[in-house]
N, C-alpha and C positions, 0 to 999 in steps of 0.2 A: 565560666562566663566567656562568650566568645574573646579575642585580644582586641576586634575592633567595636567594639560594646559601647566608646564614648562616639561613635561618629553614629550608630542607632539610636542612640539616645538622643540626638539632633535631629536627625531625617527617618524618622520613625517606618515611614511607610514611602520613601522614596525610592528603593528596590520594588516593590510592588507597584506603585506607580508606573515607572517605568515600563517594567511589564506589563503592565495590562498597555500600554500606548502603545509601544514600539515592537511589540509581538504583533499587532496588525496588520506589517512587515510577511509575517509568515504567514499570515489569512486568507490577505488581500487580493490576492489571483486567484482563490476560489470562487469571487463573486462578480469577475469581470466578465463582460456579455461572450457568450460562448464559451461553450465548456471545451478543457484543454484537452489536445490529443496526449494517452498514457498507453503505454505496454496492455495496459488492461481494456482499454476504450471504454465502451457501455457497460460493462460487465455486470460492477456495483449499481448499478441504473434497471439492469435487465433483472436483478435478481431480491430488487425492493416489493417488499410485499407480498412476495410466495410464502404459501403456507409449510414450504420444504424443509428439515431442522438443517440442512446441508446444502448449500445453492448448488445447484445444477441447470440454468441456463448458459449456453458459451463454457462450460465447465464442467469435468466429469466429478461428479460428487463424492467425495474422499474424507471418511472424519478425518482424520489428523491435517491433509496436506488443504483441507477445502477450509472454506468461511461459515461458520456456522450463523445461525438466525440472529445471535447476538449480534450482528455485522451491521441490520437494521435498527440497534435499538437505540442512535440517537437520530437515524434517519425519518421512522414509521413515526414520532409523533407530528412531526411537521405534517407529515399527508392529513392527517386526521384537522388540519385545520385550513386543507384545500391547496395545498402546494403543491404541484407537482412533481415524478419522480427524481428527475433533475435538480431543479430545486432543492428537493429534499436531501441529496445525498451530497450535493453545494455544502449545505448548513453542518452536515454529517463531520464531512474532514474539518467544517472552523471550528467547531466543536472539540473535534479533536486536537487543536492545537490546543486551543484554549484549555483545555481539560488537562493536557498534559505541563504544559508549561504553569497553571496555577499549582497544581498539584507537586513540584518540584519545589515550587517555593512555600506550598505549606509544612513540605518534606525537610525542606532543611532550613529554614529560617528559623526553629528554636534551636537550632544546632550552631549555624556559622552565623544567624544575623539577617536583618534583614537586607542589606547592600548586596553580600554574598548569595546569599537566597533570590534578590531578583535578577543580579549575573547570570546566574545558575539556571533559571527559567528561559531568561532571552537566550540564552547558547543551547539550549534545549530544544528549540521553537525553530532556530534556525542552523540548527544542525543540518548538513549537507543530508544524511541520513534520512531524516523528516519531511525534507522537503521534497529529496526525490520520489519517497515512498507516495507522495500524496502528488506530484504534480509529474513525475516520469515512471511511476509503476503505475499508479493507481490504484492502487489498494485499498479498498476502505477497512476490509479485516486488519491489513497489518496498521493502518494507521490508529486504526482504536487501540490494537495493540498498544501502539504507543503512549495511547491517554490513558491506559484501562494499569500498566505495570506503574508506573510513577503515583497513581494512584493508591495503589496496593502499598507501595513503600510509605508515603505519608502516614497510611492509616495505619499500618502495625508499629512506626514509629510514634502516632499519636496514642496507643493502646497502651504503652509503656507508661503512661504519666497519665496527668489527673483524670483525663474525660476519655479512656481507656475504653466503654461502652462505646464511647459514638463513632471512634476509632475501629475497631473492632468492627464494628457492622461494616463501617466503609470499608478495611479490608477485605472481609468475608462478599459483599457488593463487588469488587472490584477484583477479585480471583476466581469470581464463578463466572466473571462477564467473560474474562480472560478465556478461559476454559471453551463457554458457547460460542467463542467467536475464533479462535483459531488454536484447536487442541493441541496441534503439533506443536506449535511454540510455547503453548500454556504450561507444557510439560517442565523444558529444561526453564521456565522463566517460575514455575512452583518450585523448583529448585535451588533456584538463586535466590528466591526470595525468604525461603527454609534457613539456607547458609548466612543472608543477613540478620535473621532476627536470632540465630544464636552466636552472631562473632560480633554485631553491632548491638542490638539492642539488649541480646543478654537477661533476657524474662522469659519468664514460662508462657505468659502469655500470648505473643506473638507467634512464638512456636505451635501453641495448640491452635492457634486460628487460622495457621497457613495451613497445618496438616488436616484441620477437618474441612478446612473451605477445601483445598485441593481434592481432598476422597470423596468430597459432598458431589463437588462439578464431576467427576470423573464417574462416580455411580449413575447420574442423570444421563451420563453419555453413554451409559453400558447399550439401551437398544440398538447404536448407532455402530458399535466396535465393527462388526462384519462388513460397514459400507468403506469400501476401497475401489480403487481404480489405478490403473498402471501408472505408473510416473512417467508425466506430460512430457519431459527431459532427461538427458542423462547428467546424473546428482556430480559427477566429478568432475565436470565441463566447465563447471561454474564457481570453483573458485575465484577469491579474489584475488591481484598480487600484490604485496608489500608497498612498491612503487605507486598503486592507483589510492592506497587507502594515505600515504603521505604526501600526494601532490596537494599543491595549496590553492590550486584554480582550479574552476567549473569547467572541463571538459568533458566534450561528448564527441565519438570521432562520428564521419562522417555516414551518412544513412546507407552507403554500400554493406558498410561492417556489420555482423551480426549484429544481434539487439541486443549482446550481455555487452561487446565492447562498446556498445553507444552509453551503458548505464554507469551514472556518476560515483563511485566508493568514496570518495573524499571524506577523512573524519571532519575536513574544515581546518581551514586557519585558527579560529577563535579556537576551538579543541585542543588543537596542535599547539599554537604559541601558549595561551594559556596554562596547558596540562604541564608544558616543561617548565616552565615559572613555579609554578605550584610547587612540582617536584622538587624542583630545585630547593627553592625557601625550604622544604619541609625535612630535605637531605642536609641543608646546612644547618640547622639547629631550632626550626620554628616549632618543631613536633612539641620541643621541650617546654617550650611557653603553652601548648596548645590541652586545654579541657580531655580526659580520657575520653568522652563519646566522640569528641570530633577529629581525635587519631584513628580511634576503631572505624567510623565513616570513610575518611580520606584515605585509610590503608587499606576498606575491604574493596573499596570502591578503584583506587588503583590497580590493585591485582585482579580480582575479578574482571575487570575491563579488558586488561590486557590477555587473560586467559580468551575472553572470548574473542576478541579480536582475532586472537592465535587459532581459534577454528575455522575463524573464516580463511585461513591459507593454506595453500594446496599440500602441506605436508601434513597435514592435519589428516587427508583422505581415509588414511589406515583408522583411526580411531571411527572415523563415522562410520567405515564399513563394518570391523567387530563390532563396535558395538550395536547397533544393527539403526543409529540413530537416523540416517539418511534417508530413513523410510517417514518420519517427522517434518520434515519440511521438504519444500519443492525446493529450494536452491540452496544453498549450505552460506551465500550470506545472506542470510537471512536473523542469521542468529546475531547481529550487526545489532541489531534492532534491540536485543536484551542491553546490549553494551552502551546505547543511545542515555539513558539517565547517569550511567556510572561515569561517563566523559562526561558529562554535564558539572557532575560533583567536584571533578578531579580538577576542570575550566575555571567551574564558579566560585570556586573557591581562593579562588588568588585574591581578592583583596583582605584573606583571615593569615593565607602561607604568606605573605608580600605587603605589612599592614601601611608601607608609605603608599600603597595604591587605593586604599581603605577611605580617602580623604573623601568627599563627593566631588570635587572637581577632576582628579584625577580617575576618580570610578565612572564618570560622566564618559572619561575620553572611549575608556572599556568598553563600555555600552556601543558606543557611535562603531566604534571600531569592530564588534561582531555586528552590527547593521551594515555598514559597508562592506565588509566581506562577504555578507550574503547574497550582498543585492544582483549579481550574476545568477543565481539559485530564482529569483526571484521573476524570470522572462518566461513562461513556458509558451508552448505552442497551441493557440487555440483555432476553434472549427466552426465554421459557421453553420456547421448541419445541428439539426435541432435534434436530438437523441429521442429516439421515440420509449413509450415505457415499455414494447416487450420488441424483439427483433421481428420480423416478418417470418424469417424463415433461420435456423443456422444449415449451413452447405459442411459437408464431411464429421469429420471427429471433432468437434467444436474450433475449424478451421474459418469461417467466414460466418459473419453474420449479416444479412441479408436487411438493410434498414429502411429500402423504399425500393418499389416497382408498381411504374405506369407505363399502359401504354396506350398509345392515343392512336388509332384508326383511321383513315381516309379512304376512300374510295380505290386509292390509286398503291394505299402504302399503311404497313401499320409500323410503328415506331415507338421501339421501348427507352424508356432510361431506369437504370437501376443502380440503385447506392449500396453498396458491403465495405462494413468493416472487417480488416484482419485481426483475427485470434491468435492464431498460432500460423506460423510459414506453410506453406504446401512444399510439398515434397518433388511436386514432380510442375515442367510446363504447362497446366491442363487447357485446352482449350472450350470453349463454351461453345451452345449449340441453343437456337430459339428458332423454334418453330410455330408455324402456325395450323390450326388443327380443324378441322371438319369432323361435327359428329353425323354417321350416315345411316343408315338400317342394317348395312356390314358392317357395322365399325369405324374406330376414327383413319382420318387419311390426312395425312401429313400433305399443306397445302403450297405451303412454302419454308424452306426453313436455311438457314445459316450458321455456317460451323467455322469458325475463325479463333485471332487469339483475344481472349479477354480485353487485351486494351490493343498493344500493338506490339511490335516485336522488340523493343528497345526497351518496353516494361514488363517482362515476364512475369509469370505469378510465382516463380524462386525466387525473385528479389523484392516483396511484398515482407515489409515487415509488423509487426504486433502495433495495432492501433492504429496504422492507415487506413482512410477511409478515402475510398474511391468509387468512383463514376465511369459505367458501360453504357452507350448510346448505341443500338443496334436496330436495322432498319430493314423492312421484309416485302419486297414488291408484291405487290397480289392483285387478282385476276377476280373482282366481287361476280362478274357476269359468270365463273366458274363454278360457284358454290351458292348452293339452294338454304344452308342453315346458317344461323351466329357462328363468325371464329372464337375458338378460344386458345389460348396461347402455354408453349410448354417450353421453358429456361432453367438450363442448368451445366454445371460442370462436367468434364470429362479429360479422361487421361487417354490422347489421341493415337497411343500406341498400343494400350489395349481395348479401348470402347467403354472401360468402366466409368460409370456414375459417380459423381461424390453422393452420396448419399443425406437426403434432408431430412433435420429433424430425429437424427436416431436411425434411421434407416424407415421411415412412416413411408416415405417417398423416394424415389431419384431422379424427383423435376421437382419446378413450381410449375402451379398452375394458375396461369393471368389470363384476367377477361379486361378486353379495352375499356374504357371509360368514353 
């Protein structure tokens, strides 16, 4: 029986409470008007509702390092009842909190209690990790990640005991979603979750459900094994350092910096204070008071955390290269994200290792105290461009996406404006080029046309980083008494030191083609 068992038997369902209120904390800027600018921008938007098993819009399609269609499957049922795709993929990530953070406390609330259990949820929800994933990566794959693995853990822990069937399914549900939604991390995360159910749960049956759900998802991906793509980045760039995952504030340095050092590591205060309390009570004698399941819990869940944690640092590089794991995920911490429930455990559990904190007024202050540390986590940056449901156009190797171009006509002048977001950085200064075109019985003849820089000199397109979205005004004097047919209009990129095109759409084109309005 848990040690804090007489203060459950008071406040039955006031861990759960809590969480369902105060997790709306971790929601609640998914539904504020405009949607936030992320690493990812539209991505998850552009790639709602293709019939693709692998997104491939803004992204070169990759089983292991891509999103698989399981990406939309808390998104595609809102469309079916008139949402649009924005909207949809809104609902997508609260889902994803929600999912993840009940799922923690159905996980361990017959284990440590219900007080601990809804701890355990709130510092889940508003893990530094979670929060960046969904409002400074934008990731919709890695963020169901998040609801899809805590999932898996509840259910092969509920398999173990009486209603074992409806556990079981929900595992076997929640390993295959894993799998269709981001294989490269499904992999080491059927791993760890193999290693819990025979050092925590200790039954045969968990074991046999993680190993046939795993072989089940991994067979249905067999058509998919040959689809790869080069990797977007170089894998050992991206470590993380010691220093970033122990700082206790939300920083971001400033937008000059590459985009890794703008990205938050922070395990969090709540994590960090919490986890060494735990420890502590658990090193000075708590263990001995404490149930065999909720030693095996807090000790695999310790360790295991801290291993991966240990991947995420740059000494670790040598093991990803032999083992050839690098080729599994686009940045190496990523695997942060398996570790995201096992700190949860290690956090939430302080009021079972610590039972004077066990009391509700004192577990009250807990509570308040992972909300105000997060509330920094909790400002993202939003946009007031409306995200359209596919891009117009994407410009290079899924380097720009191209989300409005008009242009309006006069007598005397035609005048474009055009909105791109950034994918990935360009490589080079390129300058743009918009001409205007005459079709004739020889052929087209360029009428008027303009080669400058993108925006201006002081904004180069090397210092354009993932998820800016910006606005080009470009204006083309013309001569209508010159030309006998309709203009139509040719916009696009170039590298002004050798004349090359970024190429549109795959290479289909190396222009747009705009007709005024």
């Amino acid at each position: 029986m848990p040690v804090n068992a007489k203060h459950n038997s008071v406040t039955p369902r006031l861990g759960l409470g809590a969480l369902l209120l105060l997790g709306s904390f971790a929601w609640a800027p998914a539904l504020y008007p405009g949607y936030w600018q992320t690493l990812q921008g539209f991505i998850p938007i552009f790639n709602l509702g293709l019939p693709a098993a692998i997104a491939n819009v803004g992204v070169e399609p990759d089983l292991w390092r891509g999103s698989g269609n399981a990406t939309n499957l808390l998104a595609q049922p809102w469309t079916l009842f008139g949402a649009d795709p924005t909207t949809a993929v809104r609902l997508a990530f609260l889902l994803a909190f929600i999912l993840g953070g009940c799922a923690i406390y159905a996980w361990l609330r017959p284990v440590f209690g219900d007080l601990a259990g809804g701890l355990a949820g709130l510092v889940y929800m508003l893990q530094p990790i979670f929060l960046s994933t969904v409002y400074v990566h934008g990731s919709l794959s890695d963020a169901l990640l998040l609801a899809w693995l805590p999932l898996a853990l509840a259910g092969l822990s509920t398999s173990t005991r009486q209603r074992w069937i409806e556990g079981a399914a929900v595992a076997v549900i929640a390993i295959i979603a894993l799998w269709r939604t981001q294989a490269g991390l499904a992999l080491p995360a059927s791993a760890l979750l193999l290693i819990y159910a025979i050092v925590v749960e200790r039954h045969w049956t968990p074991v046999l459900v993680t190993l046939t759900a795993s072989l089940a998802a991994a067979l249905t991906l067999a058509p998919l094994w040959s689809l790869s793509a080069p990797a977007p980045i170089i894998f050992t760039d991206h470590f993380v350092y010691l220093h970033q995952l122990l700082a206790v504030t939300w920083e971001i340095a400033p937008s000059s910096a590459g985009w890794q050092d703008r990205y938050p590591f922070q395990l969090g205060f709540s994590v960090l204070v919490f986890s060494i309390l735990t420890c502590w009570g658990w090193a000075v004698g708590a263990r001995r008071t404490l149930a065999p399941q909720q030693n095996w819990l807090f000790g695999f869940s310790l360790c295991a955390g801290l291993v991966l944690i240990a991947l995420s640092l740059p000494w670790s590089a040598g093991i990803w290269e032999v083992s050839g794991a690098e080729r599994l995920l686009t940045y190496p911490w990523q695997i942060l994200l398996l570790a995201a429930p096992l700190l949860a455990v290690t956090a939430g559990a302080l009021p079972v290792l610590q039972p004077d904190l066990s009391t509700p007024p004192l577990w009250s202050i807990l509570v308040a105290l992972t909300v105000l540390w997060s509330y920094p986590a909790l400002t993202p940056t939003y946009t007031s461009v409306q995200p359209p449901a596919r891009p117009l156009a994407i410009l290079g190797t899924n380097h720009l996406a191209v989300l409005s171009a008009i242009v309006h006509e006069t007598e005397a002048e035609a005048m474009l404006e055009i909105t791109w977001q950034v994918l990935q950085p360009l490589s080079s200064d390129d300058n743009i080029f918009f001409q205007a075109i005459e079709s004739t019985e020889d052929g087209e003849r360029v009428v008027a046309q303009l080669d400058t820089q993108p925006l201006d000199d002081t904004h180069p397109a090397t210092s354009w980083q993932p998820g800016q979205i910006l606005t080009g005004h470009y204006t083309l004097p013309l001569d209508h008494a010159a030309t006998t047919t309709p203009l139509h209009y040719y916009f696009g990129f170039y590298d002004w030191r050798s004349g090359q095109r970024l190429p549109v759409d795959g290479g289909i084109d190396d222009k747009l083609v705009l007709h005024a309005q």
